[in-house]
N, C-alpha and C positions, 0 to 999 in steps of 0.2 A: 340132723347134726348129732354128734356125739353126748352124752349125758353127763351131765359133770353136777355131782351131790357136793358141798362144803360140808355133810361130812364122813364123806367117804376119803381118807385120806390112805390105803389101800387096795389095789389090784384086787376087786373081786373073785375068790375061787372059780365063781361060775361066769363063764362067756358070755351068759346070756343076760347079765348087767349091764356091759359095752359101757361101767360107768366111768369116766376121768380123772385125772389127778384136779384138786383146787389149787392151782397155782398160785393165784395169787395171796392163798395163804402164807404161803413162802415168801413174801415180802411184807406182811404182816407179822411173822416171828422175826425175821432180820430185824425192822426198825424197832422189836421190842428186846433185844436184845445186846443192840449197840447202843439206844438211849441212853445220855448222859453218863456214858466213858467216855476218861478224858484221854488225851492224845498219847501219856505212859501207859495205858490201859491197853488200849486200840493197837499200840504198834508191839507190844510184850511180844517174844518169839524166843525159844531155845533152838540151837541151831546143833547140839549137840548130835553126834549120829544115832546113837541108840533112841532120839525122841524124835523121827520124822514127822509125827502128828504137829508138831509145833513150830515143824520150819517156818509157815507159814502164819505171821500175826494175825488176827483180830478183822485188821483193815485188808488185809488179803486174802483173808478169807471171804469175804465180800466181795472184794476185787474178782476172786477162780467163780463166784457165785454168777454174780454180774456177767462175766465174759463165756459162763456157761451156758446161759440164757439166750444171749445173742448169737455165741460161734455155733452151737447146736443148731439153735432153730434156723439160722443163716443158710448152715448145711446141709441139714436132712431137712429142714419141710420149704424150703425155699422156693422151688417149681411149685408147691405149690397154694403158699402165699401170693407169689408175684411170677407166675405165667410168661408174662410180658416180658419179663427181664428187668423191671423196672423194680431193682432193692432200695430201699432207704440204705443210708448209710452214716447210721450212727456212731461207727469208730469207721477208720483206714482198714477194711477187710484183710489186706495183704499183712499191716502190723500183727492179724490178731490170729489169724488162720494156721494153723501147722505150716514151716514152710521155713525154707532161707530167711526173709524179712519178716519173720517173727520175731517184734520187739520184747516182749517177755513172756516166762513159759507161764502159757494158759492163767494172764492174768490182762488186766485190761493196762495198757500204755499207763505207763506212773508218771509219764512227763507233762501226763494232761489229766491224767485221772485219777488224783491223790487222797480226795475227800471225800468221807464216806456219803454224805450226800449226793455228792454225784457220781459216785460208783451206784449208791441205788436207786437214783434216777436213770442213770443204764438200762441197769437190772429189771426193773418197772417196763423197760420196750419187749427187755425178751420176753417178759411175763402176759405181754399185751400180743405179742405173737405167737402166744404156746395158746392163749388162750382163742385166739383166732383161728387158729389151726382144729382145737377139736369142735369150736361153736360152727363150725362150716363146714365141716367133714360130717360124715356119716360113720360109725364103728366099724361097719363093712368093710368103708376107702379107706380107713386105718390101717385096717387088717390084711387088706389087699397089695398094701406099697410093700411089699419085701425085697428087701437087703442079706446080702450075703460078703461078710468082711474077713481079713485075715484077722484073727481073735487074738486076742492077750489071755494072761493068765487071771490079771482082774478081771476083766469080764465074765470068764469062767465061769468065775467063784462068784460073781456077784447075780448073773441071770439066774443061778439057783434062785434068790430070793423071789422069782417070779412066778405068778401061778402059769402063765402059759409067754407066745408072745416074742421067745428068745430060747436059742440051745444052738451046740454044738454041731456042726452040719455034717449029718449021715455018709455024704459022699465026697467030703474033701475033709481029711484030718485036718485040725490047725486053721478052720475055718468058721466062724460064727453064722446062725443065720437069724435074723428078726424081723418083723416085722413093727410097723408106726408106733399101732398099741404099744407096744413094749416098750420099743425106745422111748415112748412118750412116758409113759412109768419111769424107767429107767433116768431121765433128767431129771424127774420129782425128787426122787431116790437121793440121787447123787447130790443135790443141793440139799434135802435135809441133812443128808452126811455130814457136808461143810455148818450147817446149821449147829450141829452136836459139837460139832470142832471147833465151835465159837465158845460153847457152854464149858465144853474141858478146859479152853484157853481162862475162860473166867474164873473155873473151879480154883485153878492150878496159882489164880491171882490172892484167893479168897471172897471172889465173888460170889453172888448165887445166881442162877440160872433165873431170866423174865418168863420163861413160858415151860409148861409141862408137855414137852415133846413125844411124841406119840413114839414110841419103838414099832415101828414097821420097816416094810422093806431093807435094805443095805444096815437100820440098825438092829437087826435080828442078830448081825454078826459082830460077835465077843470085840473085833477088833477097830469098830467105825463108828460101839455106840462109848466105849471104851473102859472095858473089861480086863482089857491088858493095854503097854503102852508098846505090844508090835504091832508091825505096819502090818496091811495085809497087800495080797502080793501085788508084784509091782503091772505096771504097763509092757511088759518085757512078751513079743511076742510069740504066741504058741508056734511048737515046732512044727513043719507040714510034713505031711506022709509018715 
């Protein structure tokens, strides 16, 4: 199985770590950093254009957390979690999946999933499937699943933060390629993001921040640990050829 230190929170430079993200630390800063705000707190949002960091409140930031845990791992390691075909199904997959009947974007259904409790009791499955994923897996079979997607300009810019794992693919412009490692990175990544975006959300109230968040990965950059209040770039995808 793959090697997962609590406290390597970090993409080792070198390969020859194969060590993992601790995921389930990332539910261990969530619940210390929602504890006891109260429901003004939780839902605070500016919706103004120049502030997209803060479209999104408190409680849904938890919510893109949650729904990242489960639609990620649902999608990319799902063959091979459940082989068989046999997914658990802890939301309506079609509500939550990219797609027509996507009930809201890239967050978990609000008509059932409004409390932060149970947004991170969600959250808590994905975490128990990321972490089954590397305790069963070998770094090799990580390394070995590659993917090749039409890229965004986010992605771009964000697989830089990566020692290896992910980049631009040599023979199709406008094309990403990765492999497991990476992406597996890449979710940890992507939820400390939302993690920091809880902390701005609290800065911005007069609160202070429950935990001293590591600056790694995606918060390397000036705009996600927040250095400045521009976005960085959007989901908009790379041009081909």
């Amino acid at each position: 199985m793959a090697f997962v230190d609590p406290g390597i929170v970090e993409m080792p430079e070198s390969p020859a770590s194969g060590a993992m993200p601790p995921y389930r630390q990332l539910v261990e800063w969530v619940r210390a950093e929602v504890a006891g705000l109260t429901t003004e707190q939780l839902d605070f949002d500016d919706t103004s254009p120049e502030k997209e960091w803060m479209w999104w409140s408190i409680r849904r930031q938890v919510s893109h957390i949650a729904w990242d845990a489960l639609v990620f791992t649902h999608r990319r390691c799902g063959s091979l979690l459940w082989p068989d075909g046999d997914d658990p199904a802890p939301i309506v997959w079609e509500h939550h999946h990219f797609g027509p009947n996507m009930k809201y974007d890239r967050l978990l259904d609000e008509d059932l999933f409004w409390e932060v409790s149970d947004l991170i009791a969600k959250m808590e499955i994905g975490i128990g499937w990321l972490e089954r994923v590397v305790n069963e897996r070998s770094i090799a079979e990580l390394r070995a699943e590659v993917t090749t997607i039409r890229g965004t300009e986010f992605w771009a810019y964000v697989i830089t933060t990566l020692a290896r794992g992910a980049e631009a693919d040599p023979t199709q412009p406008g094309f990403i390629t990765y492999d497991l490692e990476g992406s597996l990175w890449m979710v940890f990544y992507e939820q400390m993001t939302h993690i920091r975006t809880i902390q701005r959300l609290k800065a911005a109230q007069g609160l202070p921040a429950a935990v001293d968040l590591p600056r790694v990965g995606y918060l390397r950059l000036p705009e996600y640990w927040g250095e400045t209040d521009a976005n960085g770039p959007p989901l908009k995808r790379l041009e081909i050829g």
